[in-house]
BASELUM-705586 format. One line per field, with one value per residue: residue number from 1; residue in one letter; x, y, z of N, C-alpha, C, O in turn. Coordinates in steps of 0.2 Angstrom, whole numbers. Layout:
BEGIN
num = c(NUM_...)
residuo = c(a_...)
neast = c(X_...)
nnorth = c(Y_...)
nup = c(Z_...)
caeast = c(X_...)
canorth = c(Y_...)
caup = c(Z_...)
ceast = c(X_...)
cnorth = c(Y_...)
cup = c(Z_...)
oeast = c(X_...)
onorth = c(Y_...)
oup = c(Z_...)
// end
This chain:
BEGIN
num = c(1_2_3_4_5_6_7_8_9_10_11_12_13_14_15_16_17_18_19_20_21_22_23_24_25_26_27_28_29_30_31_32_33_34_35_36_37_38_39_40_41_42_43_44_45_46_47_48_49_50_51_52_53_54_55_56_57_58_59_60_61_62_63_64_65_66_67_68_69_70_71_72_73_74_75_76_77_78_79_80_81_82_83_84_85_86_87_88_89_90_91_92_93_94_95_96_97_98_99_100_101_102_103_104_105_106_107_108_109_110_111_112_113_114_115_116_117_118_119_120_121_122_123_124_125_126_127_128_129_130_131_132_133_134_135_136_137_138_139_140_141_142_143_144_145_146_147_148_149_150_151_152_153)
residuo = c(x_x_x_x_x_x_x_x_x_x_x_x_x_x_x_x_x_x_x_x_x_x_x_x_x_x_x_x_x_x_x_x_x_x_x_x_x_x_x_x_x_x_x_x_x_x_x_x_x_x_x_x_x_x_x_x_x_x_x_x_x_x_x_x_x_x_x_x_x_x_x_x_x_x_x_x_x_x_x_x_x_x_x_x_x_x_x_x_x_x_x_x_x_x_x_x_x_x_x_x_x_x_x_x_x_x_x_x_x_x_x_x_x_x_x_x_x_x_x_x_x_x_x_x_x_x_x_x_x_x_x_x_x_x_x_x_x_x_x_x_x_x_x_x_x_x_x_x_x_x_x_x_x)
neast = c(531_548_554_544_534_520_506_493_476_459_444_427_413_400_383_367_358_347_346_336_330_334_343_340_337_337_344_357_368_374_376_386_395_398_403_417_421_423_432_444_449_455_465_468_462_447_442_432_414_397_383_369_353_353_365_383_397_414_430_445_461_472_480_495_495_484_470_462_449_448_446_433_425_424_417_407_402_401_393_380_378_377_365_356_355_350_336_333_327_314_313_327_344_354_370_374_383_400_411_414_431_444_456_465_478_486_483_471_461_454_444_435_432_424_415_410_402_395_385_369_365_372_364_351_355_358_359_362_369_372_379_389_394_400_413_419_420_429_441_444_442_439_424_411_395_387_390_389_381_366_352_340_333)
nnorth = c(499_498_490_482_474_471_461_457_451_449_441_445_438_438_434_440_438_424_426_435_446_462_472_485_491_505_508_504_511_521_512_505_516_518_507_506_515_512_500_508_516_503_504_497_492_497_490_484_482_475_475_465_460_450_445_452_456_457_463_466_477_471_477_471_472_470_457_445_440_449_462_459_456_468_477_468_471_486_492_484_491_502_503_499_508_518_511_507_494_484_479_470_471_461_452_435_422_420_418_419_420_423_422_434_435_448_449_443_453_463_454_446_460_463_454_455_467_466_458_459_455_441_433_433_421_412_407_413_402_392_400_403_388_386_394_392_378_381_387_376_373_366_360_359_356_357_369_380_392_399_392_397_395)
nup = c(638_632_618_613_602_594_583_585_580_584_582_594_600_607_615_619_634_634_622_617_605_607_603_594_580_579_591_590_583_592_602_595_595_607_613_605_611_624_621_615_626_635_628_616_599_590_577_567_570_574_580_581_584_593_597_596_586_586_581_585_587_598_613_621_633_638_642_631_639_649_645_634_647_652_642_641_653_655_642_647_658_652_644_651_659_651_648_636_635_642_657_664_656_651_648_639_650_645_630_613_606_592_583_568_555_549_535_536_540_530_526_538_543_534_533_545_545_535_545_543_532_530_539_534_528_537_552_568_577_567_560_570_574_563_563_573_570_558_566_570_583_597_605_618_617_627_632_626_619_623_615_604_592)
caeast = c(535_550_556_539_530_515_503_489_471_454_437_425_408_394_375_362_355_341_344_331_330_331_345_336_342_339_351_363_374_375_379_392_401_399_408_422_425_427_439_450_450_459_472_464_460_441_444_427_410_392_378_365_349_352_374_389_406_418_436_450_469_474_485_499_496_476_469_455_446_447_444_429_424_425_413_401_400_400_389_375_373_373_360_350_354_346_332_331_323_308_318_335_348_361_372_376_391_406_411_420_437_445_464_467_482_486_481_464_459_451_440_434_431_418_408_406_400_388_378_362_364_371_359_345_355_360_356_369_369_374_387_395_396_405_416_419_426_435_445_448_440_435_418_407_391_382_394_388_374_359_350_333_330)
canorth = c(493_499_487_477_474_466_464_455_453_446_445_444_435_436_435_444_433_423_427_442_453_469_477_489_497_513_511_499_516_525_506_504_518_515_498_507_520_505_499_513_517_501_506_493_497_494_488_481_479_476_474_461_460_444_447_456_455_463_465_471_476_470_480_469_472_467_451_444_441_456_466_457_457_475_478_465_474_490_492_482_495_508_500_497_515_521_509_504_486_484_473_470_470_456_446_428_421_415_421_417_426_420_427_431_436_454_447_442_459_466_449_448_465_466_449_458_475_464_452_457_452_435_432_430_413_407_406_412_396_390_405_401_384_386_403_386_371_382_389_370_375_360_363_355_358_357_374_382_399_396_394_397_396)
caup = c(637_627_611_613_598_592_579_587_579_589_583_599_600_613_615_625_640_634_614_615_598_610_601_592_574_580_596_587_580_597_607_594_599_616_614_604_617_631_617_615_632_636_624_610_591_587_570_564_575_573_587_579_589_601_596_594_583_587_579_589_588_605_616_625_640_640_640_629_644_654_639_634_653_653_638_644_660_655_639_648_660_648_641_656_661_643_648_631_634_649_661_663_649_652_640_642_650_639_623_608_602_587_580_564_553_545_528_536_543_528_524_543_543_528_537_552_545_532_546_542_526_532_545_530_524_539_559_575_579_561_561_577_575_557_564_579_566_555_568_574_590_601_610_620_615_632_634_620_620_623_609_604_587)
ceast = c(539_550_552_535_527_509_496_480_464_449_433_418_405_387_371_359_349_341_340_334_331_337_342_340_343_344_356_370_377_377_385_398_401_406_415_427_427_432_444_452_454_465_471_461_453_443_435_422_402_386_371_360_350_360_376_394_408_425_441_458_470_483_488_497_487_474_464_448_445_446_435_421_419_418_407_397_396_394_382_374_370_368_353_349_351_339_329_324_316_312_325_338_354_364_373_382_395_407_414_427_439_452_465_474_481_484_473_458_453_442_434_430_423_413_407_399_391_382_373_361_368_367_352_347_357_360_362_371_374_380_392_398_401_410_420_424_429_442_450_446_435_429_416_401_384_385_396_384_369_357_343_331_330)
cnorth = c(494_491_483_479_469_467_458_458_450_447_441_442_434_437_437_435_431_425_432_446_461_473_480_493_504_515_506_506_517_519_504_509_519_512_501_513_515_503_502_515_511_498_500_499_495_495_487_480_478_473_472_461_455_443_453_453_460_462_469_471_476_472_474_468_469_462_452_446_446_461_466_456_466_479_477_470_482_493_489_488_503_506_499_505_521_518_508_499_488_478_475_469_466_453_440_427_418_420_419_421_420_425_425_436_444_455_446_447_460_462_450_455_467_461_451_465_472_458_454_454_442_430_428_423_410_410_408_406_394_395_404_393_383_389_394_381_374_385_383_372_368_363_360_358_360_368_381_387_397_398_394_398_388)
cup = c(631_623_612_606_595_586_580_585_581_587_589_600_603_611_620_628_636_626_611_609_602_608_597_587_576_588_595_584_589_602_604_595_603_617_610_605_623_628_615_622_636_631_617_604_589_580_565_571_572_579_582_585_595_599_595_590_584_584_581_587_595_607_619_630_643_638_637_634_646_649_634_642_652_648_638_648_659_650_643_653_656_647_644_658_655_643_641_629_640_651_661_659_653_644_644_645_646_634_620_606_600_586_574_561_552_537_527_537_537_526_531_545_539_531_540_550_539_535_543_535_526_535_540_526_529_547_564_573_574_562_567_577_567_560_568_574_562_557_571_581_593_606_611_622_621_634_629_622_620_617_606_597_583)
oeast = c(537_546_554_533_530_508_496_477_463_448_435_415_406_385_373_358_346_335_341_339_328_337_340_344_349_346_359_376_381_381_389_404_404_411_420_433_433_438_449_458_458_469_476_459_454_446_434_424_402_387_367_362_347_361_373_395_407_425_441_460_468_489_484_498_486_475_460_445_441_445_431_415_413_415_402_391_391_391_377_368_366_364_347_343_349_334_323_320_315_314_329_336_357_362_373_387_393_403_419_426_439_452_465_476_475_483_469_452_447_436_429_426_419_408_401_394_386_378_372_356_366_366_348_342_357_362_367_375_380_385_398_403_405_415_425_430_434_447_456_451_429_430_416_400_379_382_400_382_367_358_340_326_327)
onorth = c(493_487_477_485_464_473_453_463_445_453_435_448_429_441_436_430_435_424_434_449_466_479_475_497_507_521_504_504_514_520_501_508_524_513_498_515_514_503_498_517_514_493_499_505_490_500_490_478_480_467_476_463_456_438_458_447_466_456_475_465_482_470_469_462_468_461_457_451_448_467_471_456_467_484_480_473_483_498_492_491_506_509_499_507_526_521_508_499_494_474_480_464_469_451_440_431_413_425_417_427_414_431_419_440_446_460_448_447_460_464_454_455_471_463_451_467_474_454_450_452_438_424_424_420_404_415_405_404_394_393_404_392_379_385_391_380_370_385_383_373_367_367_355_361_363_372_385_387_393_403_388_402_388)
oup = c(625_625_612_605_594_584_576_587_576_588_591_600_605_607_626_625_633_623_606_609_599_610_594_589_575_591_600_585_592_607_607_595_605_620_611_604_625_631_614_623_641_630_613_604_585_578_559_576_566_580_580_590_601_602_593_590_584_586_578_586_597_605_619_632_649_632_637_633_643_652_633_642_651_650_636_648_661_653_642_652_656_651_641_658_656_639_640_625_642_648_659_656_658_639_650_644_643_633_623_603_602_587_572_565_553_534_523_536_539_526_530_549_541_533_541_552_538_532_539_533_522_534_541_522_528_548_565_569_576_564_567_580_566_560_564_574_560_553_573_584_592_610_607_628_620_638_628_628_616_613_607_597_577)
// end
């Protein structure tokens, strides 16, 4: 796409099916760059990520030519069967459906970036739940709570 230019920045938020703890510290390096090879491979810039036990963050510079969705699709899909194909868990490894993506400026990059890379250190003052529905009204994002992650805490 010559004289196309963009500067497009998304962070991307989903949950394991069911909330389960089953990300596991010691395969949280090795599934983070899993998800940052799906991410480069559809011509996307992993910028920032981190794989919480019952979530993800993710922060992307978004290619043009690919959608939220279909990018987020793709990572879904494809991470869970790594995951299953590693048999990590006992069962099946799914994520939930839905997810949140959020955009922010070139200014915000570095901010966004250091919250993602410091959840576990967030996570000890404050709940997904509580994190998603703040991340949710600061962005002015209307939701309808029946359509929300399940939530189990």
């Amino acid at each position: 796409m010559a004289n196309t230019y963009t500067q497009m920045y998304v962070q991307i938020v989903f949950a394991v099916l069911g909330r389960a703890n089953v990300i596991n510290d010691c395969h949280r390096d090795e599934l983070e760059k899993y998800i940052c090879g799906i991410i480069n491979n559809r011509k996307c810039k992993p910028l920032s990520l981190f794989c919480n036990p019952d979530h993800i963050h993710i922060l992307i510079g978004l290619h043009p030519t690919i959608s939220v969705s279909d990018l987020t699709r793709d990572i879904k899909s494809a991470s869970s069967k790594f995951i299953n194909e590693k048999k990590w868990i006992a069962g099946k490894f799914a994520w939930q459906d839905g997810f949140g993506a959020f955009t922010y400026s070139k200014s915000q990059i570095d901010d966004v970036a250091k919250y993602i890379l410091n959840q576990p250190f967030h996570h000890r003052k404050k709940t997904f739940r509580e994190e998603y529905l703040e991340i949710l009204q600061k962005n002015e994002v209307e939701f309808d709570k029946r359509y929300l992650f399940e939530w189990y805490d």
